[in-house]
N, C-alpha and C positions, 0 to 999 in steps of 0.2 A: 727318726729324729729323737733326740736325748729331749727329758724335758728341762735340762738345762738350757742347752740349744734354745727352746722353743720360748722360754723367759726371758732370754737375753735378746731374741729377737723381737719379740713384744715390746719391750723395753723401749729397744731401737727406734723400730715401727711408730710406736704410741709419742716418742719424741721428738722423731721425723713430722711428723703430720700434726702435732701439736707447735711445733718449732722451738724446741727447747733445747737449750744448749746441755749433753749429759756431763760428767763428768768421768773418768775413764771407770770402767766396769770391772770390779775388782769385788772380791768375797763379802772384804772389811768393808765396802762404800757402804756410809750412810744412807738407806733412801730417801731420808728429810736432804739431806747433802746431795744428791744424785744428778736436780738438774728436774725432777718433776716434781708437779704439785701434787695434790691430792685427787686432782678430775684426771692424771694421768694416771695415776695407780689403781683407780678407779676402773678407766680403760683397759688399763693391762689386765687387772681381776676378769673384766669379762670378757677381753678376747681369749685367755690363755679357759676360761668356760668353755667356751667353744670350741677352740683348739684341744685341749685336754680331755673335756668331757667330766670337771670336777672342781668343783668350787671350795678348795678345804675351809673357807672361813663357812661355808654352813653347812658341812657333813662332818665340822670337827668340833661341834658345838662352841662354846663360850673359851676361845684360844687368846693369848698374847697375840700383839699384832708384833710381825718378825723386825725389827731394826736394820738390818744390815739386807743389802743384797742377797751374801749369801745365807742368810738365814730364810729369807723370802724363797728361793730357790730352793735348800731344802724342805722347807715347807711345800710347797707344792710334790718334791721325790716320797717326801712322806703319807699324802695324802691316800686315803685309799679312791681305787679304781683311776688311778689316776694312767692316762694311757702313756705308753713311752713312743 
């Protein structure tokens, strides 16, 4: 599984079970815009920990927080150790 795949599934997942309406999942989506709060994004950080095996906000020290989906996404393709 791509870790794209696997952030968008999260995404999904974490919305599903929160009951949160998303907004269609696109590069440019805002994640303030998305459809999740902050205890959602929250969620996603740590299941895609466990799934991935890498937490880039604390093995990439003092980073921007990403804006956009797909910036959030590359973030995580960037991370080191990050599993695909």
């Amino acid at each position: 599984m791509s870790i794209r795949s696997a952030v968008l599934d999260q995404v999904k997942l974490v919305a599903e079970q929160q009951r949160k309406t998303l907004a269609p999942l696109t590069d440019d989506l805002p994640l303030v815009g998305s459809g999740l709060d902050s205890l959602c994004i929250a969620l996603v950080v740590a299941n895609l920990e466990d799934e991935l095996g890498v937490d880039p906000f604390g093995v990439m020290g003092s980073v921007d927080m990403p804006v956009t989906l797909g910036e959030f996404i590359h973030f995580y393709e960037s991370a080191p150790a990050a599993k695909a």
